[in-house]
mmCIF file of the protein (N, C-alpha, C, O) and its ligand, coordinates in Angstrom:
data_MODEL
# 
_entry.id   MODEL 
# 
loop_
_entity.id 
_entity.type 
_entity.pdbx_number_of_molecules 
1 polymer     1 
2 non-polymer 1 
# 
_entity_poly.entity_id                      1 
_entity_poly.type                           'polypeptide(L)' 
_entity_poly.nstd_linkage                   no 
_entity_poly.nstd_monomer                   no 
_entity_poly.pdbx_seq_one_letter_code       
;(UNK)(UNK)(UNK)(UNK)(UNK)(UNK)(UNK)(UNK)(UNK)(UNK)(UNK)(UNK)(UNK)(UNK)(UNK)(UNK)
(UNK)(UNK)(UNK)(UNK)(UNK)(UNK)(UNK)(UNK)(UNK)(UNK)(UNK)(UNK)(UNK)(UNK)(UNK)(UNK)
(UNK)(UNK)(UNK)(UNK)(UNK)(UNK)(UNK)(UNK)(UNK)(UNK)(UNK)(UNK)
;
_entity_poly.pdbx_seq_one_letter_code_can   XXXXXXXXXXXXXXXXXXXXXXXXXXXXXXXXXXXXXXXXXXXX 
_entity_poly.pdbx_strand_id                 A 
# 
loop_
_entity_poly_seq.entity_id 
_entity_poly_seq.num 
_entity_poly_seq.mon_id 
_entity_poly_seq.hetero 
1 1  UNK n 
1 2  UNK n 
1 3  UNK n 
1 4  UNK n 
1 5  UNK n 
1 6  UNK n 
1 7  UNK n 
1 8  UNK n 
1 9  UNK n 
1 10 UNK n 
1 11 UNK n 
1 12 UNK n 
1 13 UNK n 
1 14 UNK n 
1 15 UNK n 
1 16 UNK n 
1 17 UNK n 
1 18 UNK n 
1 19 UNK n 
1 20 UNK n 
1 21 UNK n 
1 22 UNK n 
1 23 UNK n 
1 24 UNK n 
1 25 UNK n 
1 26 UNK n 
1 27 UNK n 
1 28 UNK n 
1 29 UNK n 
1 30 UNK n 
1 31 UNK n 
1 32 UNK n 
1 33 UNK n 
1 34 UNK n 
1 35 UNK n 
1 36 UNK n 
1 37 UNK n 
1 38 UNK n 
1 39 UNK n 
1 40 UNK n 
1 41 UNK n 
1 42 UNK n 
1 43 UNK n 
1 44 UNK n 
# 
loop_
_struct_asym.id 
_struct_asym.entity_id 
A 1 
B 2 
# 
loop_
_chem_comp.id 
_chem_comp.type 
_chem_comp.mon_nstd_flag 
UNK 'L-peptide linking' . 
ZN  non-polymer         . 
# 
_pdbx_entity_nonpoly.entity_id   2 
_pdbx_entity_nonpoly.name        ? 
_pdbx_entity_nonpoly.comp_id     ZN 
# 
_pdbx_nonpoly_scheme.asym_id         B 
_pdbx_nonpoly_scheme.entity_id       2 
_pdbx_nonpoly_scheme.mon_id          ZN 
_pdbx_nonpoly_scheme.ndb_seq_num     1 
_pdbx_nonpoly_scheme.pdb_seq_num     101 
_pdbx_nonpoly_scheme.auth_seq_num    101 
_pdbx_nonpoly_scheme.pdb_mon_id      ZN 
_pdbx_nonpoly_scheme.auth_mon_id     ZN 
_pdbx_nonpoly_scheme.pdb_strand_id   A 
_pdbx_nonpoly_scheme.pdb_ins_code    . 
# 
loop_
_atom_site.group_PDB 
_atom_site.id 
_atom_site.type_symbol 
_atom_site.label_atom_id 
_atom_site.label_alt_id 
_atom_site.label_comp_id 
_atom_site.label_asym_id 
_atom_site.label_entity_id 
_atom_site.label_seq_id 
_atom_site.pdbx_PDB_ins_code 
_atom_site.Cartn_x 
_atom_site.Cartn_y 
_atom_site.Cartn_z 
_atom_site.occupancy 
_atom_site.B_iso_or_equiv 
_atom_site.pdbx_formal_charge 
_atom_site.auth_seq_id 
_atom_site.auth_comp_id 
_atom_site.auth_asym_id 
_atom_site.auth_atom_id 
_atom_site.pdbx_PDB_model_num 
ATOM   1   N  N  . UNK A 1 1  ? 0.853   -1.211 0.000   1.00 0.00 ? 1   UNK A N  1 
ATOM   2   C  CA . UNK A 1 1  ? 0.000   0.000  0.000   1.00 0.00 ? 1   UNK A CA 1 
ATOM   3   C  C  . UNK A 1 1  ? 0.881   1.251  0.000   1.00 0.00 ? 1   UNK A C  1 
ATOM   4   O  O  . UNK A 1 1  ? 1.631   1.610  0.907   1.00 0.00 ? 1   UNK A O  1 
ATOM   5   N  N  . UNK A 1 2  ? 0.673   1.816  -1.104  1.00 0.00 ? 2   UNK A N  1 
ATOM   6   C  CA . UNK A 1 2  ? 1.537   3.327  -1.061  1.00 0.00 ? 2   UNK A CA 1 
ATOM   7   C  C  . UNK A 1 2  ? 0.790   4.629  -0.258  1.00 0.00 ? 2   UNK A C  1 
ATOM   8   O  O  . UNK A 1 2  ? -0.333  4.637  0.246   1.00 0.00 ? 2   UNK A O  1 
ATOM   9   N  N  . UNK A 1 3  ? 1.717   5.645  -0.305  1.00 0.00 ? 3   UNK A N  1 
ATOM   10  C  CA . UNK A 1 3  ? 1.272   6.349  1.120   1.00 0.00 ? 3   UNK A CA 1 
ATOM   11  C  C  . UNK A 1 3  ? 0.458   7.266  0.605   1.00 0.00 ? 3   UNK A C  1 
ATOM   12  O  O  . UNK A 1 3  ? 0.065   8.122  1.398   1.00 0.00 ? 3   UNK A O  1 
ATOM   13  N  N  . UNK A 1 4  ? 0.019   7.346  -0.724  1.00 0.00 ? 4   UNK A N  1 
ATOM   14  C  CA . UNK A 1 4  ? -1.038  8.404  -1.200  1.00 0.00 ? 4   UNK A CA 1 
ATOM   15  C  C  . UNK A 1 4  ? -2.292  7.443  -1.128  1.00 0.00 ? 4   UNK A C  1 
ATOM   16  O  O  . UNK A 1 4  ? -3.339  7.886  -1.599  1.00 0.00 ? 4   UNK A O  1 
ATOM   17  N  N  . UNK A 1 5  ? -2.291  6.186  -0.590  1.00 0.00 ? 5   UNK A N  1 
ATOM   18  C  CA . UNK A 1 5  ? -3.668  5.655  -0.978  1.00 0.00 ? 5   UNK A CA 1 
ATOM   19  C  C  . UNK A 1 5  ? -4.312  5.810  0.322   1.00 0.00 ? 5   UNK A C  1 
ATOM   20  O  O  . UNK A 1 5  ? -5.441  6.265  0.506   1.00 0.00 ? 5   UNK A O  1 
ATOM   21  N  N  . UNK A 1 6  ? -3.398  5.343  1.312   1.00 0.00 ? 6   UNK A N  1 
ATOM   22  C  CA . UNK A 1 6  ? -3.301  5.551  3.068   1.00 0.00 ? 6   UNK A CA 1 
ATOM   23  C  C  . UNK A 1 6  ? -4.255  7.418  3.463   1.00 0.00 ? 6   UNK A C  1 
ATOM   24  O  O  . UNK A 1 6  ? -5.025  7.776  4.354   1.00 0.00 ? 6   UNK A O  1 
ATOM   25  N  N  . UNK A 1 7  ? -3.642  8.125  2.260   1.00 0.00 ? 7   UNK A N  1 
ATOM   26  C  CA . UNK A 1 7  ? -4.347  9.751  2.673   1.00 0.00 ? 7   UNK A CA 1 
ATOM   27  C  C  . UNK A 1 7  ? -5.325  9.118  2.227   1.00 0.00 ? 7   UNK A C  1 
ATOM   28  O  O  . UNK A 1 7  ? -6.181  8.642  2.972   1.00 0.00 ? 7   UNK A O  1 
ATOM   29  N  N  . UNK A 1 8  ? -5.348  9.019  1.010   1.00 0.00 ? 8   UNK A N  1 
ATOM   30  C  CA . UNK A 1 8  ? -6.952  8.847  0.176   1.00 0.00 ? 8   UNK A CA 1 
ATOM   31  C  C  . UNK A 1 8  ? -7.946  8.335  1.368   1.00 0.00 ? 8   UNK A C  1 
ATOM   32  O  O  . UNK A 1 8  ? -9.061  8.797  1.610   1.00 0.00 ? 8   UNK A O  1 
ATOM   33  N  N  . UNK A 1 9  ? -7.439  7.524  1.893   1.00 0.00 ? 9   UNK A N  1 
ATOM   34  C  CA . UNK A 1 9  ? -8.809  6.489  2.779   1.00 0.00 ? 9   UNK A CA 1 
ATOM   35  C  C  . UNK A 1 9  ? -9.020  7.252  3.916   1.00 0.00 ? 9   UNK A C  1 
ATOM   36  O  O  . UNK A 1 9  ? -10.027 7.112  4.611   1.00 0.00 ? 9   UNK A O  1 
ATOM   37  N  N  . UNK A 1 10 ? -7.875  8.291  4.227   1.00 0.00 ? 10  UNK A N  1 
ATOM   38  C  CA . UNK A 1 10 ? -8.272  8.841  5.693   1.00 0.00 ? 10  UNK A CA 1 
ATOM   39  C  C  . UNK A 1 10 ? -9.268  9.923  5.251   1.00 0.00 ? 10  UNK A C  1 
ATOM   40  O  O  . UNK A 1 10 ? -10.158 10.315 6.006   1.00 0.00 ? 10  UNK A O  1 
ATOM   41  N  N  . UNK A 1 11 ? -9.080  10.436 3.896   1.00 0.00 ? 11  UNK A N  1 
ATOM   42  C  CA . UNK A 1 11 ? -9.771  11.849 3.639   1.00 0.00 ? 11  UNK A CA 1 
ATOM   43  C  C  . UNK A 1 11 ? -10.875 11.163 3.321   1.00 0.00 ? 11  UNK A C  1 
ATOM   44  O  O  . UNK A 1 11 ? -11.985 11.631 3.573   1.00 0.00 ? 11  UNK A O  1 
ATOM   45  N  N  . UNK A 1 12 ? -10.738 10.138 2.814   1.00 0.00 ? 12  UNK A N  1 
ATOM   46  C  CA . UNK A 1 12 ? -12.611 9.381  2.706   1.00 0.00 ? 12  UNK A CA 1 
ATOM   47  C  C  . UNK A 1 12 ? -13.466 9.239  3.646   1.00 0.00 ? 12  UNK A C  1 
ATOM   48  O  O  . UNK A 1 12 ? -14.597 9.722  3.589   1.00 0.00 ? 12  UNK A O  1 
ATOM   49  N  N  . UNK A 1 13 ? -12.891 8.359  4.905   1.00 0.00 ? 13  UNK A N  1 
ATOM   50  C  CA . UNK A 1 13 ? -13.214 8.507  6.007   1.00 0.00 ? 13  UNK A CA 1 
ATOM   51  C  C  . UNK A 1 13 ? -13.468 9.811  6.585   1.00 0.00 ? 13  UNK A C  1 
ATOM   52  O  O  . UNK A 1 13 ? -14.325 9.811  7.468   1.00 0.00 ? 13  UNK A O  1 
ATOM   53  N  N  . UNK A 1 14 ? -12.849 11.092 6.259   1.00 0.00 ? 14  UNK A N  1 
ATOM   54  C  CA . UNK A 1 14 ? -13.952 12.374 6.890   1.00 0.00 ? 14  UNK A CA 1 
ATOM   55  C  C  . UNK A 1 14 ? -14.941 12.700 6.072   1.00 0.00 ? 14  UNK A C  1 
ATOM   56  O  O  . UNK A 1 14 ? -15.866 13.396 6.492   1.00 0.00 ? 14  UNK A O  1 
ATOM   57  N  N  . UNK A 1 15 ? -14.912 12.343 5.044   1.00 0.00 ? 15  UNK A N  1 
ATOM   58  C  CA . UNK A 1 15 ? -15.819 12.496 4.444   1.00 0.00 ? 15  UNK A CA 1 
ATOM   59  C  C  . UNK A 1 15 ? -15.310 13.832 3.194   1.00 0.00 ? 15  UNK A C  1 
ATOM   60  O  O  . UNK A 1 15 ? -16.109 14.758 3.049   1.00 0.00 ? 15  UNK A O  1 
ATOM   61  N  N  . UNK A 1 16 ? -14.089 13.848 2.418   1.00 0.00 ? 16  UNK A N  1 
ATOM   62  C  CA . UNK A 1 16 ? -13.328 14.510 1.775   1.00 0.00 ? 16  UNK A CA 1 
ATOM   63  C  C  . UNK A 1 16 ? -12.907 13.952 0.867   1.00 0.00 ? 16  UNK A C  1 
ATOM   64  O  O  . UNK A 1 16 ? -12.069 13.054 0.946   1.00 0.00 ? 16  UNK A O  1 
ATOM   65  N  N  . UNK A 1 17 ? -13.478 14.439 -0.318  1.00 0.00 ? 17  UNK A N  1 
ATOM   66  C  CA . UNK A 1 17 ? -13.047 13.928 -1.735  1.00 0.00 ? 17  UNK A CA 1 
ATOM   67  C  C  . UNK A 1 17 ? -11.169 13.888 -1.863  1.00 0.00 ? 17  UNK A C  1 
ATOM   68  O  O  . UNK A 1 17 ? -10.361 14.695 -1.404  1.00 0.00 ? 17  UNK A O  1 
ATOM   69  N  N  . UNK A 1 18 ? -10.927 12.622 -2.667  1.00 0.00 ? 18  UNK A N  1 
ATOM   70  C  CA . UNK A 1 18 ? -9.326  12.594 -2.233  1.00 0.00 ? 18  UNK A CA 1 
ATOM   71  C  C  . UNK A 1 18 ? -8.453  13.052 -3.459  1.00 0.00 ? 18  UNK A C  1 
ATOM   72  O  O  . UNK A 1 18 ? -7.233  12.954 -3.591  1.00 0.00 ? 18  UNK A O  1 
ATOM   73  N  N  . UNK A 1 19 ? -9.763  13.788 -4.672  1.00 0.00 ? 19  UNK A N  1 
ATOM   74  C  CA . UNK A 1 19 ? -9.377  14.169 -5.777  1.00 0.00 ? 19  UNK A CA 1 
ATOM   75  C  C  . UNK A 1 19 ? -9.293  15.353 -5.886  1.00 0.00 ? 19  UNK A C  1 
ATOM   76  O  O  . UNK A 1 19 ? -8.342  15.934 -6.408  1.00 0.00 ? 19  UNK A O  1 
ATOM   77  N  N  . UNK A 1 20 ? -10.877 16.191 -5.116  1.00 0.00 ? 20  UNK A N  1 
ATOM   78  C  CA . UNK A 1 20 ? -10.755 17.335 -5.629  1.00 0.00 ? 20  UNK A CA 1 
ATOM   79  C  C  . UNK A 1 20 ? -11.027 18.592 -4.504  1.00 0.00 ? 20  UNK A C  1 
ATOM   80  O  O  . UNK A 1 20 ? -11.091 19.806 -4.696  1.00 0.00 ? 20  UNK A O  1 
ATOM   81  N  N  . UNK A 1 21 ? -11.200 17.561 -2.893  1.00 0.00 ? 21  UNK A N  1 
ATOM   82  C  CA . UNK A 1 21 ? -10.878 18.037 -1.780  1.00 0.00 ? 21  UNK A CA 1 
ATOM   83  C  C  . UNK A 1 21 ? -12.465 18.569 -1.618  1.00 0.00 ? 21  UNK A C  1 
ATOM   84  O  O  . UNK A 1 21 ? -12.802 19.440 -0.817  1.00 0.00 ? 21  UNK A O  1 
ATOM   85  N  N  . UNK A 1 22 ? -13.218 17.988 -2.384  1.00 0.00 ? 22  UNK A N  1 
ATOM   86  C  CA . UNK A 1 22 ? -15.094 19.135 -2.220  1.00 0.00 ? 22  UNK A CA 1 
ATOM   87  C  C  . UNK A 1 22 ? -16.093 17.820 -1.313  1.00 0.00 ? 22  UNK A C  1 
ATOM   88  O  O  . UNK A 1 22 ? -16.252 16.692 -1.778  1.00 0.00 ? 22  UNK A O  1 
ATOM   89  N  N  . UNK A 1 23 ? -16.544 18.179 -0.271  1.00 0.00 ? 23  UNK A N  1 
ATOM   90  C  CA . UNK A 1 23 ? -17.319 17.414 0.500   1.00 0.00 ? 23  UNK A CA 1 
ATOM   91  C  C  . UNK A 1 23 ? -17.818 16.680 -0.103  1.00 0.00 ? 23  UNK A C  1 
ATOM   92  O  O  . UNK A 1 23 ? -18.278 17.004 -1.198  1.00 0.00 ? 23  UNK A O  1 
ATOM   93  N  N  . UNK A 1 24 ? -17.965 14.856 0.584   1.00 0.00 ? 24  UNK A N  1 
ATOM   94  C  CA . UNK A 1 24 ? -18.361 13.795 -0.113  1.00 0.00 ? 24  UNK A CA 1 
ATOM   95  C  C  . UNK A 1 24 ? -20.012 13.538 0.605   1.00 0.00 ? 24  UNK A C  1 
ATOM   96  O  O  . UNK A 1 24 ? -20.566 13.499 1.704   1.00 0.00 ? 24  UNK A O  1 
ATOM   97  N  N  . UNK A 1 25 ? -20.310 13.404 -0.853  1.00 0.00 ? 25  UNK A N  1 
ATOM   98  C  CA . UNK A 1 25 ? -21.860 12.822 -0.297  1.00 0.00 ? 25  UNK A CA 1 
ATOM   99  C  C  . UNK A 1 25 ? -22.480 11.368 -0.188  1.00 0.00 ? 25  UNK A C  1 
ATOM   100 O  O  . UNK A 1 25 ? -22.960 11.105 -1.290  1.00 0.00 ? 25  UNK A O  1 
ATOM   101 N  N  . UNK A 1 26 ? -22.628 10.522 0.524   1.00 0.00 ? 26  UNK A N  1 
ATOM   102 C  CA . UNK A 1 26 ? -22.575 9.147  1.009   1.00 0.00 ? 26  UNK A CA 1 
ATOM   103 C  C  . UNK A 1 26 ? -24.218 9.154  0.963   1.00 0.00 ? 26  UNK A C  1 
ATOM   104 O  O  . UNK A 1 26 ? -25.062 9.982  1.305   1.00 0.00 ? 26  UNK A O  1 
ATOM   105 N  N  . UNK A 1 27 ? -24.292 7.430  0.198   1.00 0.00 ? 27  UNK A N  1 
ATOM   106 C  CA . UNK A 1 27 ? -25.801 6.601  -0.219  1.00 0.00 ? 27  UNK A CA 1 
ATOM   107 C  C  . UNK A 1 27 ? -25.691 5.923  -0.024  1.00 0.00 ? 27  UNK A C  1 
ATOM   108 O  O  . UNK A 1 27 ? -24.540 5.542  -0.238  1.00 0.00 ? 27  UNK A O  1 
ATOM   109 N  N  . UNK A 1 28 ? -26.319 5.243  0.390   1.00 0.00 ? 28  UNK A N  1 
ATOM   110 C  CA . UNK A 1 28 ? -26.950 3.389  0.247   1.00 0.00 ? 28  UNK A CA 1 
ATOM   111 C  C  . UNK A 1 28 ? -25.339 2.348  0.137   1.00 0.00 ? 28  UNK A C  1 
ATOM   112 O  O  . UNK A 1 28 ? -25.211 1.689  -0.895  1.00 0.00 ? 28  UNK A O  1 
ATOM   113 N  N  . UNK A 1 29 ? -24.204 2.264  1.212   1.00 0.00 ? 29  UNK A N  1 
ATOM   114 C  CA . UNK A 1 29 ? -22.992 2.052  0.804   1.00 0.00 ? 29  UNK A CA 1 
ATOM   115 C  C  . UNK A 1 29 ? -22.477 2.643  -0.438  1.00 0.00 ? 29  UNK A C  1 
ATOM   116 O  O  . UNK A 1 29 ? -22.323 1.766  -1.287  1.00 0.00 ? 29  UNK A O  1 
ATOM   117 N  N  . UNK A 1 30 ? -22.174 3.750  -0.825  1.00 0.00 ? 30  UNK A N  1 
ATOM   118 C  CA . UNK A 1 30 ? -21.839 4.616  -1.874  1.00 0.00 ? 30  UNK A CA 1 
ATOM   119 C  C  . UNK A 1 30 ? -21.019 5.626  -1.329  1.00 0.00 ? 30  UNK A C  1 
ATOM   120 O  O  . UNK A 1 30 ? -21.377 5.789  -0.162  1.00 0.00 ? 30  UNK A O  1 
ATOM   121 N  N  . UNK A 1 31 ? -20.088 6.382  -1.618  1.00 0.00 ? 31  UNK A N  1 
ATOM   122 C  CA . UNK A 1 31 ? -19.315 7.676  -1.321  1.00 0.00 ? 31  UNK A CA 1 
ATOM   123 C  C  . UNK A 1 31 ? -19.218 7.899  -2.810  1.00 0.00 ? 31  UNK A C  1 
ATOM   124 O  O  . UNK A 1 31 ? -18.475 7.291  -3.581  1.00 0.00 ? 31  UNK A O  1 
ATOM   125 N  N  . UNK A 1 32 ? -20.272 9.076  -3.171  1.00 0.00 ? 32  UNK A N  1 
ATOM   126 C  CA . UNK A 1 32 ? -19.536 10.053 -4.157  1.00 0.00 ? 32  UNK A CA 1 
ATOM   127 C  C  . UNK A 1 32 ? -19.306 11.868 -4.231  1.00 0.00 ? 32  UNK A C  1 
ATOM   128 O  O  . UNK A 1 32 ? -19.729 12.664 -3.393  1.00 0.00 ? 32  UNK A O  1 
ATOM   129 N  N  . UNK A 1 33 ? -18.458 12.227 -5.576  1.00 0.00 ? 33  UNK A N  1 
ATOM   130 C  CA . UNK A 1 33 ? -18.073 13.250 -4.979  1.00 0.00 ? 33  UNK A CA 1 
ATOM   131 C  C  . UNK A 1 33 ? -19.383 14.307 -6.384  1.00 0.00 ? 33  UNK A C  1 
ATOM   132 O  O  . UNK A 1 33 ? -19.690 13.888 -7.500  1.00 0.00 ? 33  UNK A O  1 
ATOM   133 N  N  . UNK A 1 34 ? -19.684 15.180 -5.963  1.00 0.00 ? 34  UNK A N  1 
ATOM   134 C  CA . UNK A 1 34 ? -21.003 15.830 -7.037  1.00 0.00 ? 34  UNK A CA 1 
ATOM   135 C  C  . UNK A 1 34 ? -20.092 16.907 -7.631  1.00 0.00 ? 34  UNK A C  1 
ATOM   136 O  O  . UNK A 1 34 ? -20.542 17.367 -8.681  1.00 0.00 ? 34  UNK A O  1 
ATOM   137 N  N  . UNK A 1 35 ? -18.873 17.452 -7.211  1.00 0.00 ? 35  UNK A N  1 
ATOM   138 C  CA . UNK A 1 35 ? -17.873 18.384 -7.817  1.00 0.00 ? 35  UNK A CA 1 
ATOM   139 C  C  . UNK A 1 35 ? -17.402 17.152 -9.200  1.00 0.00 ? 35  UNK A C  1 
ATOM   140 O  O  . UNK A 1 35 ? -18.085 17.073 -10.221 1.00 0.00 ? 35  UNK A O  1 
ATOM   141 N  N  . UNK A 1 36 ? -16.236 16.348 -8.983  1.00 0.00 ? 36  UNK A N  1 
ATOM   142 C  CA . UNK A 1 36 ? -15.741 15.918 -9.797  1.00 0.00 ? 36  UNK A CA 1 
ATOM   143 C  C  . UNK A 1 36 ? -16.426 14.097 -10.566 1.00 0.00 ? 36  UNK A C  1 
ATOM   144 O  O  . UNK A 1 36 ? -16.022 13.545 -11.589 1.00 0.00 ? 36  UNK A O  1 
ATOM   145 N  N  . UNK A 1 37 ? -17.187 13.759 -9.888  1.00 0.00 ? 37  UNK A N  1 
ATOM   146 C  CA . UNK A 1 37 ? -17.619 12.625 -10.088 1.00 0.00 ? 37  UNK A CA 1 
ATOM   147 C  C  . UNK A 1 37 ? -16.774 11.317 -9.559  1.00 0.00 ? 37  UNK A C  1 
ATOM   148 O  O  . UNK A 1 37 ? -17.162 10.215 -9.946  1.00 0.00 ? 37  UNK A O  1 
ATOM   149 N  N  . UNK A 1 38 ? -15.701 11.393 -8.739  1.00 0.00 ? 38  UNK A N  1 
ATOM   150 C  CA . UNK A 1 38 ? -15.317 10.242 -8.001  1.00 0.00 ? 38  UNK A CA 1 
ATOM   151 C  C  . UNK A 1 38 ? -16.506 9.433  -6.984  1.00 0.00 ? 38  UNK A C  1 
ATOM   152 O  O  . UNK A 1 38 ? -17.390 9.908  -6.271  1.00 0.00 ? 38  UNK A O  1 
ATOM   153 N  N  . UNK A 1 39 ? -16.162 8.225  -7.218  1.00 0.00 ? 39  UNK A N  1 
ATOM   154 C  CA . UNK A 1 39 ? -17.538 7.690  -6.090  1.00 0.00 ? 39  UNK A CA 1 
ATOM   155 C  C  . UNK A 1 39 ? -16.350 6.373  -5.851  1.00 0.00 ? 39  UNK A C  1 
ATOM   156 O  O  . UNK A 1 39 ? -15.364 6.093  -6.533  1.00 0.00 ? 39  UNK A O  1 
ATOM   157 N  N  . UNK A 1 40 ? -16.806 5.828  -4.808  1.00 0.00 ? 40  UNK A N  1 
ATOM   158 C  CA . UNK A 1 40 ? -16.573 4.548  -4.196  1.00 0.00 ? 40  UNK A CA 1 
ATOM   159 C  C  . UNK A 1 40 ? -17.805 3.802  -3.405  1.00 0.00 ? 40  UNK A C  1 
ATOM   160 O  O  . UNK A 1 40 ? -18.569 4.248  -2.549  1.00 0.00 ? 40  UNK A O  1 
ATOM   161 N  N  . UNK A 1 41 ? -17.719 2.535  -3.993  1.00 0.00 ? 41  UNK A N  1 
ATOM   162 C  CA . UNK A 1 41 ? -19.016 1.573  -3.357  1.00 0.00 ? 41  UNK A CA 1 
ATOM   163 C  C  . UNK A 1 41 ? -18.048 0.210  -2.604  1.00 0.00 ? 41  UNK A C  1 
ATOM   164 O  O  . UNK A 1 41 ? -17.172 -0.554 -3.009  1.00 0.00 ? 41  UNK A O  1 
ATOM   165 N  N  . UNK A 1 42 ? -18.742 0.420  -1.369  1.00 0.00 ? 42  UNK A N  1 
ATOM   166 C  CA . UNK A 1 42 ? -18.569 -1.096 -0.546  1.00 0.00 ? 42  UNK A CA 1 
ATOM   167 C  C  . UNK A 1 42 ? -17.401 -0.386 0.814   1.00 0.00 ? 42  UNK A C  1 
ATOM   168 O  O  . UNK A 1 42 ? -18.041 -0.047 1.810   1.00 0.00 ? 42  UNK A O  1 
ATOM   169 N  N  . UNK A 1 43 ? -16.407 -0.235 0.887   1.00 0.00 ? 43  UNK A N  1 
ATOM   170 C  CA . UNK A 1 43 ? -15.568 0.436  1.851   1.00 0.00 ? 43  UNK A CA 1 
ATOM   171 C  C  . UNK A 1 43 ? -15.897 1.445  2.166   1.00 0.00 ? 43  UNK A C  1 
ATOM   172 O  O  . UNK A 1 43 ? -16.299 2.420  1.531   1.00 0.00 ? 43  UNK A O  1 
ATOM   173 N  N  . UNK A 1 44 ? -15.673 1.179  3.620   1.00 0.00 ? 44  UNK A N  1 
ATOM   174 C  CA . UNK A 1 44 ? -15.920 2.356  4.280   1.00 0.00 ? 44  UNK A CA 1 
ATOM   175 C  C  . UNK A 1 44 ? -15.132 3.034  4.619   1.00 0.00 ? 44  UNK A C  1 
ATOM   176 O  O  . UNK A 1 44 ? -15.424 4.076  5.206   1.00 0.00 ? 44  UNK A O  1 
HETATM 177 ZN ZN . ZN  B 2 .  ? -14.103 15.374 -6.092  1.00 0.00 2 101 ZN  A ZN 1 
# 
């Protein structure tokens, strides 16, 4: 695991897009981002 993926998951976990830094909006097991269109399904 490289150490930019390690940020990625912590900024996911606040709830912080890890692309474009714009508040993430979370569905039905879903995290996506409505600025850039990043989403992630299943991890939390
Ligand atoms: Zn984004």
């Amino acid at each position: 695991m490289n150490v930019d993926e390690n940020r990625a998951k912590e900024l996911i976990r606040e709830g912080i897009c890890p692309v474009c830094g714009t508040k993430l909006k979370h569905q039905e097991g879903c995290t996506e981002c409505i600025m850039c269109g990043w989403s992630q399904c299943g991890e939390a």
